[in-house]
BALOBA-1460 file (C-alpha; in Angstrom, 3 decimals):
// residues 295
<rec num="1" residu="x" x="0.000" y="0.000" z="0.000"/>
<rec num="2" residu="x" x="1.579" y="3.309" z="-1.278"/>
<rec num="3" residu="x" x="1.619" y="6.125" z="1.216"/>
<rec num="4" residu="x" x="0.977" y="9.721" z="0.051"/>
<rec num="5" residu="x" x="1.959" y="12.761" z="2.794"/>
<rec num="6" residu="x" x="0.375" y="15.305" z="0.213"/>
<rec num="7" residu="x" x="-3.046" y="15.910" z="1.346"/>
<rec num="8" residu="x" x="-5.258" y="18.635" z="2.219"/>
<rec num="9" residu="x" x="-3.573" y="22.031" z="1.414"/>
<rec num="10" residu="x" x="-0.020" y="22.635" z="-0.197"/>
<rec num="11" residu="x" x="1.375" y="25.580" z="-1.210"/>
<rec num="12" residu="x" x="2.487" y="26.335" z="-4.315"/>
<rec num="13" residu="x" x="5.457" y="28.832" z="-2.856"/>
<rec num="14" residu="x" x="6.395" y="31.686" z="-5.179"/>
<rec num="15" residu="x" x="10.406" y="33.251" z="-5.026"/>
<rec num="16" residu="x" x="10.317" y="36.699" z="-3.760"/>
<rec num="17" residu="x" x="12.486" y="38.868" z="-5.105"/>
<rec num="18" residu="x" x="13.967" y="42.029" z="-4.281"/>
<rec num="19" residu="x" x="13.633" y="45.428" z="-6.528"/>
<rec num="20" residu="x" x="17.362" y="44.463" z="-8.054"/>
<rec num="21" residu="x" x="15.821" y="40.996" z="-8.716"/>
<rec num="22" residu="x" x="18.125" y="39.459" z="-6.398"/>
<rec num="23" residu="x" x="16.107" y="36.776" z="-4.534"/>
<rec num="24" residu="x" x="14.794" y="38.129" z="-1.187"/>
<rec num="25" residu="x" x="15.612" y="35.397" z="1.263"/>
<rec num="26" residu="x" x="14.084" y="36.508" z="4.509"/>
<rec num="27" residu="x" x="10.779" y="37.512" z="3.018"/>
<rec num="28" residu="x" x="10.548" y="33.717" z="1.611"/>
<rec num="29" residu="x" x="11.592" y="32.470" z="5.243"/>
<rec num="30" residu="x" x="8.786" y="34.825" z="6.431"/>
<rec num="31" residu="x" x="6.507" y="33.388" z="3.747"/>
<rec num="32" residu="x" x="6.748" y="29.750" z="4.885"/>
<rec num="33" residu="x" x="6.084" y="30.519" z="8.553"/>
<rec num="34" residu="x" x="3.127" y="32.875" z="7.350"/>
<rec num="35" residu="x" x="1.594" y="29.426" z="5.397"/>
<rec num="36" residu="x" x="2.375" y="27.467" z="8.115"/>
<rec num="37" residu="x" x="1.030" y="29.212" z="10.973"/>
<rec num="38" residu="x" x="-2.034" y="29.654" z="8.836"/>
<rec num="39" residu="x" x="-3.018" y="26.257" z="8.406"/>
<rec num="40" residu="x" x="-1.097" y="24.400" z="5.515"/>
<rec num="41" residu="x" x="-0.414" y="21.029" z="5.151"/>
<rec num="42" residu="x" x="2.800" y="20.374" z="2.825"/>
<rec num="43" residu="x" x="4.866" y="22.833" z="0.646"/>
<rec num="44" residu="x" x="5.582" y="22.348" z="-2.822"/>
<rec num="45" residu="x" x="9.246" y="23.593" z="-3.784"/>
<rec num="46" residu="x" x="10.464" y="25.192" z="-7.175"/>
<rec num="47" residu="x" x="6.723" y="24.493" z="-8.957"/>
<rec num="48" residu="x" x="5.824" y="26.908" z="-11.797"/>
<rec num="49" residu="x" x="4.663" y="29.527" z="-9.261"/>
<rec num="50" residu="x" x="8.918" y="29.630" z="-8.110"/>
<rec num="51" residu="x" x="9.270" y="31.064" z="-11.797"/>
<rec num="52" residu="x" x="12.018" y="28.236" z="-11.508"/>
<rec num="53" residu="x" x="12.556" y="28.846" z="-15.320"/>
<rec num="54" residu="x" x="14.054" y="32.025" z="-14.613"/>
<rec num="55" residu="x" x="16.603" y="30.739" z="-11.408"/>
<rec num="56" residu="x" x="19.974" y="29.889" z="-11.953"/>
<rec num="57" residu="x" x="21.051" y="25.942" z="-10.470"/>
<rec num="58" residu="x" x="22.711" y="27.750" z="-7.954"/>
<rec num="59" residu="x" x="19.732" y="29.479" z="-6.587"/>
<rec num="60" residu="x" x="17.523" y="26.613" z="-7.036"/>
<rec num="61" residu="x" x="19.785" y="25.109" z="-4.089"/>
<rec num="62" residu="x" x="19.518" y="28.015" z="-1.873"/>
<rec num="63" residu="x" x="15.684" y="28.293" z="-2.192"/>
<rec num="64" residu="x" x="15.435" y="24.944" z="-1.567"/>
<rec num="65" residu="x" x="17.629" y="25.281" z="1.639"/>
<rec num="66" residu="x" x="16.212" y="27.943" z="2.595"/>
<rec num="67" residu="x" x="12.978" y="26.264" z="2.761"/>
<rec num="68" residu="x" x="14.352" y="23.525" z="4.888"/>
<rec num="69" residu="x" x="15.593" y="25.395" z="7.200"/>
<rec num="70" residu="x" x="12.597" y="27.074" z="8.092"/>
<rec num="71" residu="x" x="10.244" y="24.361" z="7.738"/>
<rec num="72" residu="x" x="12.712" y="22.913" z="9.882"/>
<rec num="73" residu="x" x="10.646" y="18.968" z="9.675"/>
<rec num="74" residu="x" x="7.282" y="20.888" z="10.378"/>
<rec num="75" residu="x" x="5.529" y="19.662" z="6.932"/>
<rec num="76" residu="x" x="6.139" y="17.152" z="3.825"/>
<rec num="77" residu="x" x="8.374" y="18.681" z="0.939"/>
<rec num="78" residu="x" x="7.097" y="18.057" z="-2.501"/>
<rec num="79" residu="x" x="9.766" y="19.449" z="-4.549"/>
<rec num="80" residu="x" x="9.342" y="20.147" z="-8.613"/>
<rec num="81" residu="x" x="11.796" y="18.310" z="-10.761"/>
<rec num="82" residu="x" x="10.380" y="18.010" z="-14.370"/>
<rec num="83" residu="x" x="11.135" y="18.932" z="-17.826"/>
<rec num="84" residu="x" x="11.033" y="17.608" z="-21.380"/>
<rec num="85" residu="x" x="14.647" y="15.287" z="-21.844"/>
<rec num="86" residu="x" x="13.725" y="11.919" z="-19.624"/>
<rec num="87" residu="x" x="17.671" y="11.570" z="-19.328"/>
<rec num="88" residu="x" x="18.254" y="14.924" z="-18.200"/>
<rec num="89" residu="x" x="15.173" y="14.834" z="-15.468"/>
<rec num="90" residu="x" x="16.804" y="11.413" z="-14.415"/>
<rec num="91" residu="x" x="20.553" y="12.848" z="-13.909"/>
<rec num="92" residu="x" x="19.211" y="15.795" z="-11.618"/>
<rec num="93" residu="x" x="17.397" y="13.276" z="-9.240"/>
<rec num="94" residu="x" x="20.345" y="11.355" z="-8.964"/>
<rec num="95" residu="x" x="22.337" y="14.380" z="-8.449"/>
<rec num="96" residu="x" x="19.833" y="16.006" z="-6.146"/>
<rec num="97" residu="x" x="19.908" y="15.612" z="-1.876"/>
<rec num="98" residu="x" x="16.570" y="14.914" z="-0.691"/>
<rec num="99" residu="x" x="17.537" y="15.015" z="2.853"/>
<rec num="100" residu="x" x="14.025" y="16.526" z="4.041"/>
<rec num="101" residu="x" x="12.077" y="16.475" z="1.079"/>
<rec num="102" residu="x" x="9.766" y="13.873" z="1.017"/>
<rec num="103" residu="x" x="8.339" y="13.565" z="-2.805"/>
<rec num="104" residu="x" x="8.958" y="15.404" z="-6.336"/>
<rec num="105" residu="x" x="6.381" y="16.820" z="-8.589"/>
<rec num="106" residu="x" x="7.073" y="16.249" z="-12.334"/>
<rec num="107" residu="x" x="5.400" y="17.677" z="-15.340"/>
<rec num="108" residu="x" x="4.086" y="16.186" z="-18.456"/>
<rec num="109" residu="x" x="7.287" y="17.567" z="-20.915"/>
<rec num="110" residu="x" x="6.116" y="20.492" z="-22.843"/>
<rec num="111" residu="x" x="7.075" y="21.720" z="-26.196"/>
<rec num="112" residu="x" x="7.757" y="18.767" z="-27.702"/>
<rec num="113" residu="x" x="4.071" y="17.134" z="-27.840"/>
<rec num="114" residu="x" x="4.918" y="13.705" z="-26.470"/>
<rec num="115" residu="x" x="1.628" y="11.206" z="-27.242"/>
<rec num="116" residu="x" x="0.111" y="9.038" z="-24.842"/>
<rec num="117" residu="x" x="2.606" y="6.270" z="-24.893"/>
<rec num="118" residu="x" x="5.599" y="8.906" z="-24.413"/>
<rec num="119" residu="x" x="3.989" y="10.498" z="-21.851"/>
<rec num="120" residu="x" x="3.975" y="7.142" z="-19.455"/>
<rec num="121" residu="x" x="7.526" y="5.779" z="-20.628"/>
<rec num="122" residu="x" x="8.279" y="9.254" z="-19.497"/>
<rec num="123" residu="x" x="6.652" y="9.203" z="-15.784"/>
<rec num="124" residu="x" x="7.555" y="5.256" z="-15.349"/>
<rec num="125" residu="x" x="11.546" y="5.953" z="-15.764"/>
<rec num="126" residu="x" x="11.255" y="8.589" z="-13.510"/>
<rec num="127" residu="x" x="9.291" y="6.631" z="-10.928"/>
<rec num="128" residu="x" x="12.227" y="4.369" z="-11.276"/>
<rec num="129" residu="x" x="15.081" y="6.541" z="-10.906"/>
<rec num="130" residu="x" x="13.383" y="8.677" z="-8.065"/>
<rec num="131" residu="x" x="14.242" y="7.680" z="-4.407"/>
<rec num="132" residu="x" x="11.192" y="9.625" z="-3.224"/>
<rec num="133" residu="x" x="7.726" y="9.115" z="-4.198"/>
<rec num="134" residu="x" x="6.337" y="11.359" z="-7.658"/>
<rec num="135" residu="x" x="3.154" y="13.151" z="-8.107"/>
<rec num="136" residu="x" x="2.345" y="13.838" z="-11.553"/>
<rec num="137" residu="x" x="1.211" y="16.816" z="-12.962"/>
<rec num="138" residu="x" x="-1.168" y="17.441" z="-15.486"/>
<rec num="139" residu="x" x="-1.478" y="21.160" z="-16.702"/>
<rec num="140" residu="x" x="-2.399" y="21.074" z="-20.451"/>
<rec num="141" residu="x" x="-2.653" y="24.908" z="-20.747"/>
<rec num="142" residu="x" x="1.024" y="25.300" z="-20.013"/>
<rec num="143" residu="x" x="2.661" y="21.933" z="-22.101"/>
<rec num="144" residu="x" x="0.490" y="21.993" z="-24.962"/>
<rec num="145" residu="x" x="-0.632" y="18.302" z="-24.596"/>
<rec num="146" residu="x" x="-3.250" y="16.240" z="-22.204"/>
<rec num="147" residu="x" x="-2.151" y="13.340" z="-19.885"/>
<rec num="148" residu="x" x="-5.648" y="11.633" z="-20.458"/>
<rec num="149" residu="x" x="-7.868" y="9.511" z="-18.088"/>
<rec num="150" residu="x" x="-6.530" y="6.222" z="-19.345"/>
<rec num="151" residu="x" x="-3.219" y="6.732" z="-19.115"/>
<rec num="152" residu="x" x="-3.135" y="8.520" z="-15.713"/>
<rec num="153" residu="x" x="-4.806" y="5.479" z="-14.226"/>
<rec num="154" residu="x" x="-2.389" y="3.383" z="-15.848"/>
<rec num="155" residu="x" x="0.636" y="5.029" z="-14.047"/>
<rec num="156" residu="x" x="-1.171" y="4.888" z="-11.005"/>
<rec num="157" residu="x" x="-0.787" y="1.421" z="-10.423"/>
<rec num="158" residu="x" x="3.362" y="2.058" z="-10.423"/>
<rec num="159" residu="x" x="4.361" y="1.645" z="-6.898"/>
<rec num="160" residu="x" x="6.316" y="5.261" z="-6.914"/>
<rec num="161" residu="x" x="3.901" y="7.163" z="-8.246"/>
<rec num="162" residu="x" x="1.504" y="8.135" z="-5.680"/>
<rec num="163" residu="x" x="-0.900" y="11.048" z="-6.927"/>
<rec num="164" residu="x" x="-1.495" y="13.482" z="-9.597"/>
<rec num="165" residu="x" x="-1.888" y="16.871" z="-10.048"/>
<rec num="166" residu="x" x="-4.786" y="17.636" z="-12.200"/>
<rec num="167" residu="x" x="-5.323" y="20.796" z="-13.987"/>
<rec num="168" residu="x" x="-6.805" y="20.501" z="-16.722"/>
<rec num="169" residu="x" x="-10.158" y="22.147" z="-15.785"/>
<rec num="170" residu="x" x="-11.581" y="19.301" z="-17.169"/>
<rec num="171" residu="x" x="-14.360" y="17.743" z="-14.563"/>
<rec num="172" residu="x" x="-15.292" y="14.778" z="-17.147"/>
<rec num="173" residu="x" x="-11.924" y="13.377" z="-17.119"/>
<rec num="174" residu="x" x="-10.784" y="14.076" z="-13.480"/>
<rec num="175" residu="x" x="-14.084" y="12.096" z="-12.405"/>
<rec num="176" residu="x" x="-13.162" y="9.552" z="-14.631"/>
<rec num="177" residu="x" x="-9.547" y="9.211" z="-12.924"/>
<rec num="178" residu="x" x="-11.621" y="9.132" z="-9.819"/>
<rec num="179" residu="x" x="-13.466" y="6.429" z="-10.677"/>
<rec num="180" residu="x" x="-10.768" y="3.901" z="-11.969"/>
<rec num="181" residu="x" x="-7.783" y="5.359" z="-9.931"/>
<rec num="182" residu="x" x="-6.408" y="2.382" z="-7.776"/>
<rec num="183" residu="x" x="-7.206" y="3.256" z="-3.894"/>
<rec num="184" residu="x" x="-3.643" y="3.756" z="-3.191"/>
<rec num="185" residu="x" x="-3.354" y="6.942" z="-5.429"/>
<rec num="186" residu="x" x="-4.760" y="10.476" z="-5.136"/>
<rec num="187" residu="x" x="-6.055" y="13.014" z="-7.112"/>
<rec num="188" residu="x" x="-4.787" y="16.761" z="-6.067"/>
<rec num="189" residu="x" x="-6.610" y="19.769" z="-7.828"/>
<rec num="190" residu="x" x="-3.996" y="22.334" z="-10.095"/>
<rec num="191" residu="x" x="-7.075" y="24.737" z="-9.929"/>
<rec num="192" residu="x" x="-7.822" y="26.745" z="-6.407"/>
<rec num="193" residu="x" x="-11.250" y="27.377" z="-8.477"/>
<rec num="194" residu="x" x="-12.725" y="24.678" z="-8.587"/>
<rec num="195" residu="x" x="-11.083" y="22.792" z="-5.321"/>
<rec num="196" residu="x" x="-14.255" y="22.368" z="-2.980"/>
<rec num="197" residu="x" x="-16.258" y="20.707" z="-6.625"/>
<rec num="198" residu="x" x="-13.189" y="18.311" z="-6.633"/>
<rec num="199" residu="x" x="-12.528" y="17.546" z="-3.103"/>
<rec num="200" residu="x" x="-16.782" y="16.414" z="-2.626"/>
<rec num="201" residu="x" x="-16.220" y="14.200" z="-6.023"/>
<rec num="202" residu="x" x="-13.287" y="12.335" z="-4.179"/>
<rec num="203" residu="x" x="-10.043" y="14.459" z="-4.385"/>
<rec num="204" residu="x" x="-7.373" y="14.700" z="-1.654"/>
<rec num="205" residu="x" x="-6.028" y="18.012" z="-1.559"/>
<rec num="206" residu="x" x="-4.853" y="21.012" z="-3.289"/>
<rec num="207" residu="x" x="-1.649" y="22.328" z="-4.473"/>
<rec num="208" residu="x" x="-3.015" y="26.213" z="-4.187"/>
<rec num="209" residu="x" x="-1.549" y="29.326" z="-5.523"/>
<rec num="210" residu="x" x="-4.105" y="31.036" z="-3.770"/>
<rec num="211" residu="x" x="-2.877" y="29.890" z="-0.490"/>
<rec num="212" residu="x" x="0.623" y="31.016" z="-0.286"/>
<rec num="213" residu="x" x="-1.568" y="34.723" z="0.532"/>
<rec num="214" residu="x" x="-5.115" y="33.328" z="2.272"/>
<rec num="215" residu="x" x="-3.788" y="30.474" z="3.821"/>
<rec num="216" residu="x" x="-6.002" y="30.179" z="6.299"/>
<rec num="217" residu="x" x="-9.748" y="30.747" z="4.776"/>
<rec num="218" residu="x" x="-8.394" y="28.336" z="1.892"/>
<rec num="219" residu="x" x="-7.343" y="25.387" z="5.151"/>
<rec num="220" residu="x" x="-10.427" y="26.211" z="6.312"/>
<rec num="221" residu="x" x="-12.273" y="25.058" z="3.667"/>
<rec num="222" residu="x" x="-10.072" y="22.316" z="2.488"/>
<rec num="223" residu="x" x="-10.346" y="20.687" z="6.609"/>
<rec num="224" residu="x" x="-14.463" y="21.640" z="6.373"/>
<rec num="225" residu="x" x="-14.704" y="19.648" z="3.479"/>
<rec num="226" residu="x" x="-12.581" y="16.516" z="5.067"/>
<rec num="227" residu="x" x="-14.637" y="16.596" z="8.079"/>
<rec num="228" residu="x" x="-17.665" y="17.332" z="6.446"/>
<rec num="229" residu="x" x="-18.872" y="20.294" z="7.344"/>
<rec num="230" residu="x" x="-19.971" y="21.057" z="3.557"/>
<rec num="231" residu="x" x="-21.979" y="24.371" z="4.132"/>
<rec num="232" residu="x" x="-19.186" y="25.834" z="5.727"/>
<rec num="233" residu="x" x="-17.212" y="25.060" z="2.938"/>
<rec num="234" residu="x" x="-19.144" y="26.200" z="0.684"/>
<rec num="235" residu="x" x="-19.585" y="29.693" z="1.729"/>
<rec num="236" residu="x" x="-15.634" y="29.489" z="2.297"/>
<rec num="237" residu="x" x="-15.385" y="28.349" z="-1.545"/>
<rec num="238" residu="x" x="-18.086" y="31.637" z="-2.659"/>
<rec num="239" residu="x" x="-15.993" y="34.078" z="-0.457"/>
<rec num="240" residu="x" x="-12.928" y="33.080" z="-2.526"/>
<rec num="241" residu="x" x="-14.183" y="32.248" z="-5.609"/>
<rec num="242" residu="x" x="-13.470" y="35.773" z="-7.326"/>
<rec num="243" residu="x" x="-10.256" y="36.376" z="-5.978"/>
<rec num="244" residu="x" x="-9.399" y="33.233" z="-6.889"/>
<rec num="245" residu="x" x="-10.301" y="34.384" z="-10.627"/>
<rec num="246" residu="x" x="-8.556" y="37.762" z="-10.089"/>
<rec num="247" residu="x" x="-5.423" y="36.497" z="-9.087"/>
<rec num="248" residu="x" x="-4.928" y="34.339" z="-12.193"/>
<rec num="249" residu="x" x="-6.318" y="37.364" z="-14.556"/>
<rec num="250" residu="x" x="-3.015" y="38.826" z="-15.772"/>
<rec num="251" residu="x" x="-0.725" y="35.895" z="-15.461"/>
<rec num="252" residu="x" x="0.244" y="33.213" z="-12.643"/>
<rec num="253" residu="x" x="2.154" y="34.586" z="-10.084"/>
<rec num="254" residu="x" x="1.873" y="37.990" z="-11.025"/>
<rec num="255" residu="x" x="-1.618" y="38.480" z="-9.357"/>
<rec num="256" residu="x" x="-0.364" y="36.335" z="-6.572"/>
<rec num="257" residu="x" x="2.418" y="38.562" z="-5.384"/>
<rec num="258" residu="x" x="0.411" y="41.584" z="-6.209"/>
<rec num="259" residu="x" x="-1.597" y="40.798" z="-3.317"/>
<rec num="260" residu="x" x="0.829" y="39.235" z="-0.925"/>
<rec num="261" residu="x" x="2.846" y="43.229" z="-1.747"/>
<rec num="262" residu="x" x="-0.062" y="44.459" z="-0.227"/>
<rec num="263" residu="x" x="0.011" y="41.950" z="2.556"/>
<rec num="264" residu="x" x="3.399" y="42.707" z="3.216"/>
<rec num="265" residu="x" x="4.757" y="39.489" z="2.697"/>
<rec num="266" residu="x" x="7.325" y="40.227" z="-0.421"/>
<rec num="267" residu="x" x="7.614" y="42.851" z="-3.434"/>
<rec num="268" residu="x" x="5.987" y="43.122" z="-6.487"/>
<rec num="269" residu="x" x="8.958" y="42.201" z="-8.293"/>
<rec num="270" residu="x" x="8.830" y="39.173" z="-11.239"/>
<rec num="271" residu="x" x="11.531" y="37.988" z="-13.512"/>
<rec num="272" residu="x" x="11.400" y="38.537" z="-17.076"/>
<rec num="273" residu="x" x="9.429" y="37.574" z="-19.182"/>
<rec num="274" residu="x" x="7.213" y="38.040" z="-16.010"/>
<rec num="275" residu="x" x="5.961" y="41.488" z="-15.268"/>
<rec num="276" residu="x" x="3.765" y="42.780" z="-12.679"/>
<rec num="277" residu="x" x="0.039" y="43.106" z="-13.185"/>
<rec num="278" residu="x" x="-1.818" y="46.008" z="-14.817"/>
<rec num="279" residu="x" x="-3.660" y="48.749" z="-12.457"/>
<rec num="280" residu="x" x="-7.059" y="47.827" z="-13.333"/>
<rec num="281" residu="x" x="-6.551" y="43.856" z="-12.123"/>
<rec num="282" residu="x" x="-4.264" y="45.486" z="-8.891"/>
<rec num="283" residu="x" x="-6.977" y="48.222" z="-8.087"/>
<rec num="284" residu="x" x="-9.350" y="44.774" z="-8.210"/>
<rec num="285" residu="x" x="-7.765" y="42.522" z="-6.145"/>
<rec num="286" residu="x" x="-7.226" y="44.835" z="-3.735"/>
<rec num="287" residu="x" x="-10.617" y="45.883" z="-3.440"/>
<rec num="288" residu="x" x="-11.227" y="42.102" z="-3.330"/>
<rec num="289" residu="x" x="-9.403" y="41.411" z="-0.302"/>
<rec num="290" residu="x" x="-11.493" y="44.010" z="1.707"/>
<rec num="291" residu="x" x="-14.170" y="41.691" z="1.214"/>
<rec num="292" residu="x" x="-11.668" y="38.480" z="2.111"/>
<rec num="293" residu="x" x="-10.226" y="39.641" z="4.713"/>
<rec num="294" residu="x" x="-12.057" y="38.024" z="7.685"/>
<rec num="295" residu="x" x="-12.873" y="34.834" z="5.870"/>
């Protein structure tokens, strides 16, 4: 029986940076105690959020240690090792110290279109090669291909992979994987919209965007839902449910760190080609949060 620490709500942790784009080190310390002390479950680790396309190896390493350090054992690391060469995916886990981190998250490859049969040779020779346990992630929107039903079922029966991360937006086919999944593997929702639909059809947990900022209306919710308590979750889900569309409305984690600026918890500062959001969706969300605050 596979064992999956990954449940209920993880954080997808942005970088902060600083206004020279340096990354800002004690604001990201300050950013995993804020998500912690606000009810999250596990911490996912250099996930598209990071903007891990834009960090050099070396800084990889010290985000990832700086993470450790203040986590300090308190939750599950799901760290994100993907990409599109197999080999090259392979060499970095071998290469990489997982002293800590308890699981990776790996994309489907992008760019280069693999079909269904790539896509599982793909997963399965990283399940091998990984020491840790691998959720798979499904985001069609950003690799330009689907990981469908079928085929995520079928790499759910390999004894390292141990959940998936769907978001595809798709209901049809995550209620599908649902239904044929093997009970040993989990289904975690890629989209904080549509979390609460996915967690009553059967789903684990979240890996949240959302959360890294309103951690603790979103673990709310996610521990109403586990319990039960389905009205209170509800009106949880309908108190976030437009900033949870605002935040995404001029790119991913642009709106995000436009609202934790105003929080206080980092700078509005993105890499290239990553740029800030425009007034109109920052005037919005902020305006949101007046009405979020005391979820």
């Amino acid at each position: 029986m596979k064992y999956n620490p990954f449940k209920g709500t993880g954080i997808a942790l942005i970088t902060p940076f600083k206004a020279d784009q340096s990354i800002d080190f004690e604001a990201l310390t300050k950013i995993v105690n804020h998500v912690i002390d606000n009810g999250a479950d596990f911490l996912v680790v250099l996930g598209t959020t990071s903007e891990a396309p834009t960090l050099s190896a070396e800084e990889k390493k010290l985000v990832i240690s700086t993470i450790l350090k203040a986590n300090n054992g308190r939750l599950p690391i799901l760290l994100g090792m993907g990409g599109n060469n197999t080999q090259a995916v392979i060499e970095a886990i071998k290469a990489q110290d997982f002293t800590g981190i308890q699981g990776i998250l790996s994309v489907v490859p992008y760019y280069n279109k693999p079909n269904q049969r790539g896509m599982k040779a793909h997963f399965e020779a990283i399940a091998d090669a990984s020491p840790v346990p691998v959720v798979v992630y499904n985001v069609p929107g950003r690799v330009g291909v689907n990981l469908q039903a079928a085929t995520c079922v079928e790499l759910a029966k390999h004894p390292n992979i141990i959940a998936v991360k769907e978001a595809s937006g798709n209901l049809q086919q995550i209620m599908e994987i649902l239904r044929d999944k093997p009970t040993d593997f989990d289904v975690l929702s890629g989209d904080d919209g549509i979390t609460q639909p996915l967690m009553a059809l059967g789903a684990q947990g979240v890996i949240s965007v959302a959360a890294n900022a309103y951690t603790k209306p979103f673990s709310r919710m996610m521990r109403a839902m586990k319990e039960g308590r389905t009205e209170e979750a509800l009106h949880l889900h309908y108190a976030m449910l437009r900033m949870n569309q605002l935040i995404f409305a001029d790119g991913n984690p642009a709106g995000i760190k436009c609202l934790m600026n105003h929080l206080g918890l980092c700078q509005n500062v993105l890499r290239l080609p990553l740029v800030p959001v425009n007034e109109k969706v920052e005037a919005d969300i902020i305006e949101e949060w007046k009405q979020l605050k005391d979820k």
